[in-house]
GUBADREN-679379 format. One record per residue (C-alpha): chain; residue number from 0; residue in three letters; x, y, z. Coordinates in nm, 4 decimals. Each point is the difference from the previous one (the first is absolute). Layout:
+--------+-----+--------+----------+----------+----------+
| chaine | num | residu |        X |        Y |        Z |
+--------+-----+--------+----------+----------+----------+
|      A | NUM |    ALA |        X |        Y |        Z |
...
+--------+-----+--------+----------+----------+----------+
! end
This chain:
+--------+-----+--------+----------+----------+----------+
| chaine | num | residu |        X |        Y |        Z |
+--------+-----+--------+----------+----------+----------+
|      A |   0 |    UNK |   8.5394 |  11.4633 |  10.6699 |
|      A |   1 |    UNK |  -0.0956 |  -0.0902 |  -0.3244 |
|      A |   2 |    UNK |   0.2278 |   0.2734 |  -0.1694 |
|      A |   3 |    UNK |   0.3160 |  -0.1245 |   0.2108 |
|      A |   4 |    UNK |  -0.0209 |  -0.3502 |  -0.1309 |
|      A |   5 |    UNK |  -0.0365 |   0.1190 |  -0.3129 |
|      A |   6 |    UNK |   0.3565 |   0.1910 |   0.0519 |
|      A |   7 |    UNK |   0.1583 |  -0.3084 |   0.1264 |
|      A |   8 |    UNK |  -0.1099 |  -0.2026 |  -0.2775 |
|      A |   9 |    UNK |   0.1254 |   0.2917 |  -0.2732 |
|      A |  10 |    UNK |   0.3162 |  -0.0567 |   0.2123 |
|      A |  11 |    UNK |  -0.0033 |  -0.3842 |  -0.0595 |
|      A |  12 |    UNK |  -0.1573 |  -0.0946 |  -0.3135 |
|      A |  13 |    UNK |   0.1170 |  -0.0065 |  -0.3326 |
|      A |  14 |    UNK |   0.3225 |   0.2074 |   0.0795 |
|      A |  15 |    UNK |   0.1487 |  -0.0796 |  -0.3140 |
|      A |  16 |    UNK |  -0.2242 |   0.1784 |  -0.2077 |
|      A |  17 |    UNK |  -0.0814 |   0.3764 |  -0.0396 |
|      A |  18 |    UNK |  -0.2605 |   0.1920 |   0.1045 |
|      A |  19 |    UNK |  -0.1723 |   0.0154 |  -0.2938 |
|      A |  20 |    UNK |  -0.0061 |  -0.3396 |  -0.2205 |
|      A |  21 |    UNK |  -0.1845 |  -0.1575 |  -0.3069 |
|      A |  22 |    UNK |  -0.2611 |  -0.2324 |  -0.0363 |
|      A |  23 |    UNK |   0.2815 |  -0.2522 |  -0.0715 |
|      A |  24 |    UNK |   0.1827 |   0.0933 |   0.2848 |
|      A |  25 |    UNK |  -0.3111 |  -0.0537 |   0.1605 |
|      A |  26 |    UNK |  -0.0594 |  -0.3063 |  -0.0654 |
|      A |  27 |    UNK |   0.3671 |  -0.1432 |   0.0741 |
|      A |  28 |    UNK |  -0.0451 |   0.1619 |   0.3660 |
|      A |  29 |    UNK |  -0.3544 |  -0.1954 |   0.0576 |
|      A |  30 |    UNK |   0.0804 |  -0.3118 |  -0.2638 |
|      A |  31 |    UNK |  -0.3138 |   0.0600 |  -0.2123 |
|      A |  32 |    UNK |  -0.0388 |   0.0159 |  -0.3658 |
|      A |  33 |    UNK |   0.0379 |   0.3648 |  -0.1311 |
|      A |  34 |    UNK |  -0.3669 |  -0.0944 |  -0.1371 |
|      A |  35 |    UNK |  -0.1521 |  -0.0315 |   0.3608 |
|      A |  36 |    UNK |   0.2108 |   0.3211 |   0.1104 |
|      A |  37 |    UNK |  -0.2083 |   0.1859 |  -0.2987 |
|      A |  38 |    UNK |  -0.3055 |  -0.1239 |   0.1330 |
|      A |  39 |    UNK |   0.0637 |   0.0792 |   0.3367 |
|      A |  40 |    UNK |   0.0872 |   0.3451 |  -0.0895 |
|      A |  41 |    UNK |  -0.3330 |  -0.0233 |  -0.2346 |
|      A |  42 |    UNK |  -0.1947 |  -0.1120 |   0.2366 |
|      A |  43 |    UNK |   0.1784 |   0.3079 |   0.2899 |
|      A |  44 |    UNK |   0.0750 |  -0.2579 |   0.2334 |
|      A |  45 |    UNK |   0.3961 |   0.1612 |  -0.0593 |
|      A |  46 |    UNK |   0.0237 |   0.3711 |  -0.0166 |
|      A |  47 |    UNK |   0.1609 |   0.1546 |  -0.3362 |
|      A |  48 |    UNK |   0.1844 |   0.2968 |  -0.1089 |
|      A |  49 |    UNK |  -0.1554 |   0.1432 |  -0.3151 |
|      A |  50 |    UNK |   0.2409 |   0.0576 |  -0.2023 |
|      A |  51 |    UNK |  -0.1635 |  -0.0334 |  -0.3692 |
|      A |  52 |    UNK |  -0.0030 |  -0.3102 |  -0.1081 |
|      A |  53 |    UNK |   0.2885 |  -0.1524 |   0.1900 |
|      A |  54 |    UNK |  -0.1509 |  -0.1216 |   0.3788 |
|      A |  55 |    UNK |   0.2858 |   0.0353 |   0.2649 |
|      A |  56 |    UNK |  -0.0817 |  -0.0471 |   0.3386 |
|      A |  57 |    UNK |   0.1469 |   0.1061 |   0.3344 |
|      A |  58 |    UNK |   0.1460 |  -0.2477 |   0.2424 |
|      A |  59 |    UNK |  -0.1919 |   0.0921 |   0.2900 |
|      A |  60 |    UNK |  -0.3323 |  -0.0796 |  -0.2002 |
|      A |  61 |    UNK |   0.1507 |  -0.3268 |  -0.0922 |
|      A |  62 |    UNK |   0.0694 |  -0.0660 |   0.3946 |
|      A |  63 |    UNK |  -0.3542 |   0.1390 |   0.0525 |
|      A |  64 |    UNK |  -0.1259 |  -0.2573 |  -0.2353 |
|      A |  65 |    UNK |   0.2179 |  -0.2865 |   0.1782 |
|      A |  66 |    UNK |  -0.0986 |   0.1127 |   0.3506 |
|      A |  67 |    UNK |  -0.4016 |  -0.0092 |  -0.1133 |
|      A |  68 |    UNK |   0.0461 |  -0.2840 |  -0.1455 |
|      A |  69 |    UNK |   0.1120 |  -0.2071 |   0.3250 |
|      A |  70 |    UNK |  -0.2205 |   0.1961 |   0.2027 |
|      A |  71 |    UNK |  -0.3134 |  -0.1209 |  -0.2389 |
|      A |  72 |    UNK |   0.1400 |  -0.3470 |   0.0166 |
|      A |  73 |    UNK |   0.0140 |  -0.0355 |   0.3774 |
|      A |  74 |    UNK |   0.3973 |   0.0017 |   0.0143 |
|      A |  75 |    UNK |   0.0828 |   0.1683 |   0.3435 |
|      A |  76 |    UNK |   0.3924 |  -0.0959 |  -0.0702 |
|      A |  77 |    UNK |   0.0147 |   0.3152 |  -0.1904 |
+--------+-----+--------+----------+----------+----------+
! end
């Protein structure tokens, strides 16, 4: 179940942006500070791509984070 929702939500969220994005990118999709995105991504609460030094992460592991993230905060509108 979990897996389908996760589909529909790819399908839905952030359509505007590709499938693999930049911490700034990032952080326009979930209006943070690029500075809290890095820490996130520090702290592996949002899956990165290693790629060197430059962090690029997918947009299913930004979903991921977004669907945790309502799920930890009690938000069953999700």
């Amino acid at each position: 179940m979990r897996k389908n929702k996760t589909k529909d939500m790819y399908r839905m969220m952030f359509p505007n942006y590709p499938d693999v994005v930049t911490v700034k990118e990032v952080s326009e999709m979930l209006h943070l500070s690029t500075k809290k995105v890095y820490q996130l991504v520090k702290a592996n609460r949002i899956e990165r791509i290693p790629c060197g030094r430059i962090i690029k992460i997918t947009k299913t592991a930004v979903i991921s984070f977004v669907l945790q993230s309502a799920q930890e905060s009690g938000d069953s509108s999700v």
